[in-house]
N, C-alpha and C positions, 0 to 999 in steps of 0.2 A: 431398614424399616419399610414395612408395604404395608398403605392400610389404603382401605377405598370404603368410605362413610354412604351409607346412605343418604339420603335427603332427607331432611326433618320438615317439621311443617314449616317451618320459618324459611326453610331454603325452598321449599315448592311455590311459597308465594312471592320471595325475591324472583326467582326463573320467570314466574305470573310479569310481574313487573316488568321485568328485562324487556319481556314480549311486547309490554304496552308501548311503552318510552321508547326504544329503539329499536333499527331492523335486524334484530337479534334472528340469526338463524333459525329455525323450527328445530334442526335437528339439535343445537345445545341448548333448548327449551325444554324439549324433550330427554334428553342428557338429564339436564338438573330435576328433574320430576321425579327422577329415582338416587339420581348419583348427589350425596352430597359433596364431595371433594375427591382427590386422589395425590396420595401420597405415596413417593419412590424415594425416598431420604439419602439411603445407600447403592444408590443405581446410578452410577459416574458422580457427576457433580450434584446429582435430583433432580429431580420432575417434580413436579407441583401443578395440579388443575386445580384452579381456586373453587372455593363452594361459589355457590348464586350471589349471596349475599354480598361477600367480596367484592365480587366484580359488580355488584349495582352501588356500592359506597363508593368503588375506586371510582364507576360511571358520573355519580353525582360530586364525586368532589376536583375531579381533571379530566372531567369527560373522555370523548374518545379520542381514537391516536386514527394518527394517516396509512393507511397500510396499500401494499399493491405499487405497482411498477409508479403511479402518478402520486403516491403518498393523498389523493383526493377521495380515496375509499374511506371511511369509520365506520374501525374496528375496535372490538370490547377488548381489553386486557383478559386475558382467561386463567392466564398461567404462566410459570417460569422455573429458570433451575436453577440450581443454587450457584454458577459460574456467572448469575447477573443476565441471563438473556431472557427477554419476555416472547412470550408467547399471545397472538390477539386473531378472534376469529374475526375475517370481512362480513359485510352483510351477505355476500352470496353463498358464503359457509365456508374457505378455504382460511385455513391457518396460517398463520405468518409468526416469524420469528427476527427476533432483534439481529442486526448485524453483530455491534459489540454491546457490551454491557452497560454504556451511558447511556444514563436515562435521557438526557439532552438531546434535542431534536433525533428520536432514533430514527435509523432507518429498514425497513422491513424486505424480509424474504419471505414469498410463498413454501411451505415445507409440504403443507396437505392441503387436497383438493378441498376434504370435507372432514367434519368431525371424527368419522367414522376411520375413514386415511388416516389421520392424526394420531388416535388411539392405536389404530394397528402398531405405528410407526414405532409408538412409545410399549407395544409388546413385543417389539422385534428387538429394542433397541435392553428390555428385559432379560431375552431370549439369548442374546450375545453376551450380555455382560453376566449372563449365569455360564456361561460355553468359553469364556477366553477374559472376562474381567474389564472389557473394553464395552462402554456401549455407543459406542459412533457417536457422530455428529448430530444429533438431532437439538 
């Protein structure tokens, strides 16, 4: 299953929020102003970009996580796949991803510079897994 929602008004104005409250990147501000969610269910283990909303609930109720080489960057949970790894963008826009699947002090890797890198990543990893069934490591 592939579906990629729009944004509803409810998600335009969570993203609105996002922007107030924390130093939510501009580019996944802009992301959520159009994009409600994105869903890859059958593409390896799935991809999942949360809507706005989500990730300002997940914000208010465990705030942010540590991402980057010092764990001293917070980052928004954005996203995850279904093998348990999260997905959190930093404040300077660069996406990080869970080592393993515990939630418990996790520890992050850079995967994308920026939102934009990120997406590619996860058309590429699309792109493979329609050409051979594998969609790498992301």
């Amino acid at each position: 299953m592939f579906v990629v929602r729009p944004a509803d008004h409810d998600g335009q104005t969570a993203a609105r929020t996002l922007a107030q409250v924390t130093s939510t990147p501009l580019d996944l501000v802009t992301f959520y102003e159009s994009i409600g969610d994105v869903i890859w269910a059958d593409v390896g283990d799935g991809y999942f970009v949360d809507a706005a909303g989500e990730v300002l609930l997940r914000l208010q109720e465990y705030g942010v996580v540590g991402v980057g080489t010092d764990q001293k960057a917070h980052g928004l949970v954005i996203g995850s796949n279904s093998g348990g790894l999260i997905y959190a963008a930093g404040p300077d826009g660069a996406v990080y991803r869970t080592r393993t699947a515990s939630p418990d002090e996790p520890e992050f890797d850079k995967v994308a510079d920026d939102l934009r890198h990120f997406l590619e990543l996860l058309e590429r990893s699309l792109t493979r897994f329609n050409a051979d069934g594998d969609p790498g490591d992301l």
